[in-house]
Structure formats: C-alpha cells, structure tokens
C-alpha positions in Angstrom: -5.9 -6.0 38.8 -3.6 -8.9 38.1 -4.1 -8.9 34.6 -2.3 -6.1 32.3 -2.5 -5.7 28.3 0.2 -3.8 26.2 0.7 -3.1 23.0 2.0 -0.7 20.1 1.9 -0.5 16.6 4.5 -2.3 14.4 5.8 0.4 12.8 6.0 1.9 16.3 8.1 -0.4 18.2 10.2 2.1 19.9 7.1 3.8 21.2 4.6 5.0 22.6 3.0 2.3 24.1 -0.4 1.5 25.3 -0.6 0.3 28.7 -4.0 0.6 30.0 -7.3 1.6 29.5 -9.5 4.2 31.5 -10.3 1.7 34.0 -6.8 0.8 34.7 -4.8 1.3 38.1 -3.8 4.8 38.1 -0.8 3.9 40.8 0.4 1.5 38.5 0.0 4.1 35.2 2.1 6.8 37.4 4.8 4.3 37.9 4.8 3.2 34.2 5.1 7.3 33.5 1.9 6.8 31.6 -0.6 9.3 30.7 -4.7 9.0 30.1 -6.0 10.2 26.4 -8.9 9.9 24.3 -7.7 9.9 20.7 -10.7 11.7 18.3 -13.4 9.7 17.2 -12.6 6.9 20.1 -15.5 7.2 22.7 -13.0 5.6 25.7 -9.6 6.4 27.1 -6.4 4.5 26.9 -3.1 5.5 29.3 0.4 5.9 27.2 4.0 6.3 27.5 6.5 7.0 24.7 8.7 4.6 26.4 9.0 1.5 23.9 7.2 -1.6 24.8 11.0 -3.3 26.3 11.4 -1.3 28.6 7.8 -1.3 30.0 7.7 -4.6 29.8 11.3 -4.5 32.0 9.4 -2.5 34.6 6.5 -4.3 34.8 8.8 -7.2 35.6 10.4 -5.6 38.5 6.6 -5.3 39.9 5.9 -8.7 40.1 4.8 -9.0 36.5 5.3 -11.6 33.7 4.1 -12.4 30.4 1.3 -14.9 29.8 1.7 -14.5 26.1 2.0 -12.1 22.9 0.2 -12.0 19.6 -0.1 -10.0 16.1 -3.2 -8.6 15.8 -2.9 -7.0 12.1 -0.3 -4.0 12.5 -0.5 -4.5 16.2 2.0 -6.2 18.9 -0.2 -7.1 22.1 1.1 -8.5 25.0 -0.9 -9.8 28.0 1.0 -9.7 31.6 -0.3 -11.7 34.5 1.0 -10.7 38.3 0.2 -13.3 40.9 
C-alpha cells in the first residue's frame, strides 16, 4: 500500500494520531506502535498511536516514506504520505 493518510485534531497536536484505517497494513501499524479501535457510533475502525503526528511522520520517513502534501480539514491536520 504506497499510499498512507495521517492526521490529528488541532487541539491534539501532540497526540494521538490516526494512522490507518481497518484496512491498513497491520506490519506497518505494529511498527508505528499503533493500535485498531472503533470509536462509538463510527461503524469502521481506525489504527492509533498517542505518539504526536512529528514523530510518526519521522518514522514513516525512515521506511521509505514522504509527504505528498497536508491540508486543514476544519479542526483536522491530514497528511497524505506516498512510498515509492
């Protein structure tokens, strides 16, 4: 899966941090130190770390990772990561 979307609330932006959804890479989750939740009323899972978005973005780097490009989305921060 070479693409990757992250993001975390602004009032949040030393964590957690959404890194994946239910479909995502599990290997990849378990290196990120993520975990898979369903928060109530949501009828899909998202993976999570309480790591801020810096320093997940620092180790997606190291894997070959790099950001395409990063947006507002109301009180959101998303960033979308492309790995050749």
């Amino acid at each position: 899966m070479p693409y990757l979307l992250i993001s975390t609330q602004i009032r949040m932006e030393t964590g957690p941090t959404v890194v994946g959804d239910e479909f995502s890479d599990p290997t990849l989750m378990c290196h990120l130190g993520a975990t898979k939740r369903q928060v109530l009323g949501n009828n899909f899972s998202e993976y999570y770390t309480n790591e801020p978005p810096r320093c997940v973005l620092d180790r997606l780097e190291k894997l070959g990772y790099r950001v395409l490009t990063m947006t507002g989305v109301g009180q959101t921060l998303v960033w979308c990561l492309h790995k050749e």
